[in-house]
C-alpha positions as CSV (number, residue, x, y, z in Angstrom):
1,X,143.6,64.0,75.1
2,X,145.6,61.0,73.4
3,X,149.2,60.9,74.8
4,X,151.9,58.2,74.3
5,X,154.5,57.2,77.1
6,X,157.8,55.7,75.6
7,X,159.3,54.2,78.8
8,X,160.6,50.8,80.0
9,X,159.9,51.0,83.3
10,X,156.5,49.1,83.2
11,X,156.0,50.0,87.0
12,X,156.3,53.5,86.2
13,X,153.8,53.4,82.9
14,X,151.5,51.6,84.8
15,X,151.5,54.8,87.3
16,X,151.3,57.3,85.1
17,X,148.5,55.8,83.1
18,X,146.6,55.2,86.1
19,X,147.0,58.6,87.4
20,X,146.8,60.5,83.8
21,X,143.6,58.8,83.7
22,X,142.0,60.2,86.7
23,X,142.1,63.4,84.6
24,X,140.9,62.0,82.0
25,X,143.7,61.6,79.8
26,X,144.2,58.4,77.6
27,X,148.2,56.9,77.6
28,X,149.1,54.6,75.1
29,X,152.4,53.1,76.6
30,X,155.7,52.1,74.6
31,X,158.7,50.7,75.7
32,X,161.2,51.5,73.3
33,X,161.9,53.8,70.0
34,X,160.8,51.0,67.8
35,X,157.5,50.6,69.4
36,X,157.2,54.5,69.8
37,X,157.4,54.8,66.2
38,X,154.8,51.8,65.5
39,X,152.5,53.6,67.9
40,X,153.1,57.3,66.4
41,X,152.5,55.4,62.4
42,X,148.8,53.9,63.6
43,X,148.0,56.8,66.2
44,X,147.6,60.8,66.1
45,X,148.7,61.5,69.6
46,X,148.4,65.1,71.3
47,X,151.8,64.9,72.9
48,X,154.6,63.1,74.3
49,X,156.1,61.8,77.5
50,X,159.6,60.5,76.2
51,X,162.0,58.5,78.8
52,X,165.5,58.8,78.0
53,X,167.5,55.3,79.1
54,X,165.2,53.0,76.2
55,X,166.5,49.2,75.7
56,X,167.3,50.3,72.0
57,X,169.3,53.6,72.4
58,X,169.2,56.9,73.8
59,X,165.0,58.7,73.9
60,X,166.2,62.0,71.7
61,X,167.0,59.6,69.4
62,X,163.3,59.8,68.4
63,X,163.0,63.6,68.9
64,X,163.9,64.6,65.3
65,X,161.8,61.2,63.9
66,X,159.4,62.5,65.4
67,X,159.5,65.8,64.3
68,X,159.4,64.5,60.8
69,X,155.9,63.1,61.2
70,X,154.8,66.3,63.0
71,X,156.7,69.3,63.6
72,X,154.0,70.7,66.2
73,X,153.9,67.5,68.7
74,X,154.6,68.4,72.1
75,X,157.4,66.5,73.5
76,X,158.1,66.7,77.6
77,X,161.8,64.1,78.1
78,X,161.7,62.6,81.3
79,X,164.9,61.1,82.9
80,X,167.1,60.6,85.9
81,X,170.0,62.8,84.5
82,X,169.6,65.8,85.9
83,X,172.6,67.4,85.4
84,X,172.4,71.0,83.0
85,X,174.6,70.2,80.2
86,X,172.1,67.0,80.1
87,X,168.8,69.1,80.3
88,X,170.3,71.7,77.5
89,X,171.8,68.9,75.5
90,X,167.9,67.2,75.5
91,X,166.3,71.3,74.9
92,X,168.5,71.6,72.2
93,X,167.4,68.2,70.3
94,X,163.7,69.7,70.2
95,X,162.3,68.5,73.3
96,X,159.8,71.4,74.5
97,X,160.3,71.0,78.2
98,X,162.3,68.2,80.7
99,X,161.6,66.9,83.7
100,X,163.8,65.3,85.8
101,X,162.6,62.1,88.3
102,X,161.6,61.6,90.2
103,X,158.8,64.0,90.0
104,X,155.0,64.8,91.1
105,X,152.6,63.9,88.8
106,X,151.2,67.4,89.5
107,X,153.7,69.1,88.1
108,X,153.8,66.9,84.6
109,X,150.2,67.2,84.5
110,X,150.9,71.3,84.7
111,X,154.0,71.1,82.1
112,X,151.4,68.9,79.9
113,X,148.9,71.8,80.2
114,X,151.2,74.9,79.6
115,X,152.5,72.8,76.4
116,X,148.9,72.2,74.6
117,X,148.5,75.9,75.5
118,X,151.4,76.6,73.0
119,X,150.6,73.8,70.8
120,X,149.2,75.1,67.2
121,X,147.9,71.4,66.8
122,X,145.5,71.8,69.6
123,X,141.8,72.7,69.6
124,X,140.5,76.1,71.4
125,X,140.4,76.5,74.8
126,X,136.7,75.8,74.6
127,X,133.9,75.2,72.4
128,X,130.7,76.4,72.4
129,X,127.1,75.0,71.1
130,X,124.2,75.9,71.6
131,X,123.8,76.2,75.8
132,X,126.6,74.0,75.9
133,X,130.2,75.2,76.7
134,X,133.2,72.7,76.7
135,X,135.9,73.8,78.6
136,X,139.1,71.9,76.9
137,X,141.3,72.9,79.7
138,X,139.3,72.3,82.4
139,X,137.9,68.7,81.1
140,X,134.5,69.8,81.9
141,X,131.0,70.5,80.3
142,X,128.9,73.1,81.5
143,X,124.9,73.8,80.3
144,X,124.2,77.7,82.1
145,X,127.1,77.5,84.3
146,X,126.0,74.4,85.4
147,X,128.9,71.3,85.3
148,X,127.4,68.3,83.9
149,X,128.3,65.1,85.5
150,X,129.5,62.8,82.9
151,X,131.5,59.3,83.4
152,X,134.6,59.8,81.9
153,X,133.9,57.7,79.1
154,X,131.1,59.6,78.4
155,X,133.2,63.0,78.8
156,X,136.1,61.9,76.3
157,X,133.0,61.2,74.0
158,X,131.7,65.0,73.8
159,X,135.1,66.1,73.9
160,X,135.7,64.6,70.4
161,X,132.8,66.0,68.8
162,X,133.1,69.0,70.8
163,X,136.7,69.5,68.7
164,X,134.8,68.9,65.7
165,X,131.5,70.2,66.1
166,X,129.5,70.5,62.8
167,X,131.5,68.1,61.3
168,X,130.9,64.0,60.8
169,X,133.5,61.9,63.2
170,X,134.0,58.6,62.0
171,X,133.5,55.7,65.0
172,X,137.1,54.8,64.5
173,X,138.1,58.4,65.4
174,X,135.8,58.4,68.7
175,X,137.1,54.5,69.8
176,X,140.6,56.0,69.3
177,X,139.6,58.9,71.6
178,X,137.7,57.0,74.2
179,X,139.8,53.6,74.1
180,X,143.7,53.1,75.0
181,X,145.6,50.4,73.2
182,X,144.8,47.2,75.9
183,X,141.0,48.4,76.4
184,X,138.4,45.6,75.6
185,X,135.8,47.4,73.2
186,X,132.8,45.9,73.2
187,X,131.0,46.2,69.3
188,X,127.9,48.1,71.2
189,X,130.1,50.0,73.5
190,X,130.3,53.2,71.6
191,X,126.9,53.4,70.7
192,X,125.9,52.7,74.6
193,X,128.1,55.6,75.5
194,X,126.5,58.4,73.1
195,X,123.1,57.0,74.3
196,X,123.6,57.8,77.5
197,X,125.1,61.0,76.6
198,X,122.4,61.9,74.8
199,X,119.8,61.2,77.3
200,X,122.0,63.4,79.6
201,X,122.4,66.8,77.3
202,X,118.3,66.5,76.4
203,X,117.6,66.7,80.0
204,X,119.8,69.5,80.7
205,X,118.4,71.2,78.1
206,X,122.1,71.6,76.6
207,X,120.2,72.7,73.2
208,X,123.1,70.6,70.9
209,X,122.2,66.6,69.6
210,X,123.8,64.1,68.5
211,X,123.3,62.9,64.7
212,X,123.8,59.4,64.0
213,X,125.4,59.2,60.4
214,X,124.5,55.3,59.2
215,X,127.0,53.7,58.8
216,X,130.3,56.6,59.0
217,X,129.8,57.8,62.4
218,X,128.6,60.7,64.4
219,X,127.9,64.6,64.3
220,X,127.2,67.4,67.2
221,X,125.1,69.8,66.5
222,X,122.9,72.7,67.7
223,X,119.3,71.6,68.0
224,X,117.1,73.0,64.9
């Protein structure tokens, strides 16, 4: 899961993104509406985290830009103005949910959750092909009940051709996926991660492969 944090506070992104990570999330951080927008024009992101005291104006200002780009995109507005007139006045711009700080990181990762529930732009709750069952909400992989223990490089990996099994995805689709903004990619990295993943769902006997497409990409399948 792809989300984008437009904040200023680079303490606070640099929290966030190191605990969104532990669940595997990717954050791509920016620190004000003009960068937001920048980010959302070269990125598909699954949702939102939108501060609202930016250097260049007020964070619902990019609610309804947003919204022209993609009406479904989750949108959670975090802020220190906690008053009710503020929270409606934020709900009534088209922010889905609001969260006032400070706040646990449990409870935005739950709010994140219950919105790509709702979201129409989000894949099914799992996947299933051949023995293998990925479990979107959960974050995990499972071969007859059993959880496969994956890096989470390796995880975020079959999660994108998980959402698009039977179909080519391009490498530029899995980097984007797997990589955040200010992550060094090596030019074998990609290829290093499906290997190993490979290795992994042929010993587990996950009955799915993955095909190489020369050139375009990659493709999960069930075994013939």
């Amino acid at each position: 899961m792809r989300l984008l944090l437009v904040e200023d506070e680079l303490e606070m992104a640099a929290a966030l993104s190191a605990a969104l990570s532990r669940y595997d999330m990717i954050l791509d951080h920016a620190p004000s509406i003009d960068h937001a927008m920048a980010a959302l024009a070269s990125q598909v992101h699954d949702g939102i985290i939108l501060d609202r005291q930016l250097p260049d104006g007020d964070g619902l200002s990019l609610i309804p830009r947003v919204r022209a780009l993609r009406s479904g995109i989750p949108v959670i507005v975090l802020t220190a103005r906690s008053a009710i007139d503020e929270r409606v006045r934020g709900l009534d711009m088209g922010a889905d949910d609001y969260l006032a700080k400070p706040f646990a990181v449990e409870e935005l990762l739950a709010r994140i959750r219950a919105l790509m529930r709702r979201s129409p732009d989000i894949a099914p709750i799992t996947a299933r092909i051949g023995q293998l069952i990925f479990d979107f909400e959960g974050r995990q992989a499972r071969v007859d009940g059993r959880v496969l223990d994956l890096p989470r490089r390796e995880l975020l990996v079959l999660e994108a051709l998980a959402r698009r099994q039977g179909r080519t995805v391009q490498r530029s689709t899995l980097e984007e996926s797997v990589y955040g903004y200010d992550d060094e990619i090596q030019s074998n990295s990609l290829d290093a991660h499906v290997s190993r993943l490979r290795r992994k769902l042929s010993e587990t006997g996950a009955g799915v492969e993955i095909h190489s497409i020369r050139g375009v990409g990659y493709l999960l399948r069930p075994s013939p």
